[in-house]
N, C-alpha and C positions, 0 to 999 in steps of 0.2 A: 292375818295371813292372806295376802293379795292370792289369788286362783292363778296357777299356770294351766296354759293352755301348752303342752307338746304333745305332737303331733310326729309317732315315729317314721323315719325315714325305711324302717325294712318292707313297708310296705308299699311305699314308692316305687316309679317307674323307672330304673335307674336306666334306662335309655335316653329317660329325658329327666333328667334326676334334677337339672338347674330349674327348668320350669315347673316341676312337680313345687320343691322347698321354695322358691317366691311366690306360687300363691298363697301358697301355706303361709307365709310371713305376713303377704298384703293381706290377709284374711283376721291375720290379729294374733299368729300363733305366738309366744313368750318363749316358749325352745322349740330346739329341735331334738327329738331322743335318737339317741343310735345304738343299737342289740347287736352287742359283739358278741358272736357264739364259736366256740374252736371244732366243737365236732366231739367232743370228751364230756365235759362236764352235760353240756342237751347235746340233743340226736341231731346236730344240724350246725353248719358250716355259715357264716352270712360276711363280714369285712373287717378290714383293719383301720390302721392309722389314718392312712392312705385316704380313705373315704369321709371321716371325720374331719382333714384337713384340709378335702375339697370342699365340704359343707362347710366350714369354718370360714373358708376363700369366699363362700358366697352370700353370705350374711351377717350381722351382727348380732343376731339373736344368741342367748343362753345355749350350749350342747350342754344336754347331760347324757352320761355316757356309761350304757348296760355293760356289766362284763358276768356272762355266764362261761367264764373259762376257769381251767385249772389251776393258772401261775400266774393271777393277776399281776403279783407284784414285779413280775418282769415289763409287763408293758406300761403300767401307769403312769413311766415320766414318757414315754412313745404318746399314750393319749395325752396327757398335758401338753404336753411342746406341739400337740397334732390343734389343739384348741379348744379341749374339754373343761365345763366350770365346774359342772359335777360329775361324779363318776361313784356308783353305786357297786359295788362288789356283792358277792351274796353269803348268805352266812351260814347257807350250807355246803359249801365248797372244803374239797380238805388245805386248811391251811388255816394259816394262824392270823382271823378275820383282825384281831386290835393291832395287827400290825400294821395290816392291809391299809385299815383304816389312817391309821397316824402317819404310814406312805403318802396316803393321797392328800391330807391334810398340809403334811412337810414340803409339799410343792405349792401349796399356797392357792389351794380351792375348796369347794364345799365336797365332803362327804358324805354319802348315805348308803345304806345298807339294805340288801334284798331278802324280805321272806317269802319262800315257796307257798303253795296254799295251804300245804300241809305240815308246817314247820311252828313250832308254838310260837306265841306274839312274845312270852319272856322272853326269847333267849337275845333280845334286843337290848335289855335293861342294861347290864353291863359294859352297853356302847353309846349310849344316851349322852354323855356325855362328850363324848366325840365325833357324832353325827350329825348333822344338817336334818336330813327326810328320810323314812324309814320309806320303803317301797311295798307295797303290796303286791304281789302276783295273783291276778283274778283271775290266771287261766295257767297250766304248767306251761313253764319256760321250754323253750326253743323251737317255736312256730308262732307266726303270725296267722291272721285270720279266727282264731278260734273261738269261743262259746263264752261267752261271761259265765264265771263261776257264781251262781247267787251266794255262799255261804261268805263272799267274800264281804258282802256288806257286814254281819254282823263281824266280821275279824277286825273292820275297820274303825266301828261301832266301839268294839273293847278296846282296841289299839289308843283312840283316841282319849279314854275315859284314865289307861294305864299312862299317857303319858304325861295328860292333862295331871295329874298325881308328881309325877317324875320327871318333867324335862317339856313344859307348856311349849318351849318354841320350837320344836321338833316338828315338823312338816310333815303329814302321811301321801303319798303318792302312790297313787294306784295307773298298774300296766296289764291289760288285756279284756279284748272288748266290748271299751271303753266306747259309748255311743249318747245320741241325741235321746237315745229312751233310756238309756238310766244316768248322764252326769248329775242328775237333780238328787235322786237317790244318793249317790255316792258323796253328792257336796255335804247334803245333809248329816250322810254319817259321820263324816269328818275330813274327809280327803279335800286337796286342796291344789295338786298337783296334777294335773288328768295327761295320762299318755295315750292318746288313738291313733292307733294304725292305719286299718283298714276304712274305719268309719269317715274317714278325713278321705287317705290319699285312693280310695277304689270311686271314690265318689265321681258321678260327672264335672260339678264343680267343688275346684277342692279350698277356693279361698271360700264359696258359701259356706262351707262342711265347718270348718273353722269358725266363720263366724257367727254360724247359729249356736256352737258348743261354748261357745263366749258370751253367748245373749243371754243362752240357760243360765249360766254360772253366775253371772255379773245379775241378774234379775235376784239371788237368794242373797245378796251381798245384803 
């Protein structure tokens, strides 16, 4: 499992939001993540289609695409037609996540599924089978900038051990952060998908930030 490097765009300048995502790209990033929040499911409002099909317009790199909202299955062919390859639903939302799933699937990209930090690692099992990457939340969803949750490593630890058992080619990704003092940590546990926000785009240089978090990674390979 080749290491992705995304690097989320909510924590981007979106004043200058084209030169923020090409450095990020020239720096080595492999996607770009986008955290669509409605204001319902988290405390907090952040973009739509709209915004995923500008970044779309300015790169060729992978989107994968957060949806912490109520009704994903309303917008999922919006973010596909927008430019989305993966699109991560979450499985604590109320709705009915194997449908979500086989939606996103039925448009002809990769799926994966979001656990809270507090949410058991089973309740994944059941969708093993129709997922790509299971996502880890290493800080509660709906803000950026926030505190790496330590207990996230062991989740990811067991994550990987349950799936290595049930569904080997299943990708763990982990979102929030996500920095140059622990991706060594995290690669170890098992993740292999790294999302940083802040640690990337607050940085003076943000294609450095990128490619030091690429040197880490690709160094444990």
């Amino acid at each position: 499992m080749k290491p992705i490097i995304a690097p989320s765009i909510l924590s981007a300048d979106f004043a200058n939001l084209r030169e923020d995502v090409l450095a990020a790209v020239r720096g080595g990033a492999d996607a770009l993540h986008c955290d669509i929040m409605d204001g319902s499911f988290v405390p907090n409002i952040s973009f739509g289609p709209m915004i995923v099909r500008t970044v779309n317009e300015m790169t060729d790199v992978m989107l994968d695409v957060h949806l912490m909202i109520v009704n994903p299955d309303k917008y999922v062919p919006e973010f596909v037609k927008a430019g989305a390859d993966l699109i991560y639903p979450h499985v604590e939302a109320p709705y009915d996540i194997y449908r979500t799933v086989q939606l996103i699937r039925d448009h002809g990209i990769r799926a994966g599924i979001t656990l809270n930090p507090g949410t058991p690692l089973e309740t994944v099992i059941p969708l093993l089978d129709h997922v790509d990457t299971v996502l880890i939340m290493s800080v509660c969803p709906g803000f950026g900038g926030q505190k790496f949750i330590p207990s996230a490593l062991q989740r990811i630890r067991r994550l990987r051990r349950l799936l290595d058992e049930e569904k080997p080619s299943v990708t763990i990704a982990v979102d929030g952060g996500v920095s140059r003092d622990n991706v060594a940590e995290l690669y170890r546990a098992g993740a292999r998908h790294f999302i940083a926000g802040s640690s990337v785009f607050k940085a003076e240089d943000i294609e450095g930030a990128v490619r030091e978090l690429r040197t880490i990674v690709e160094a444990l390979e």
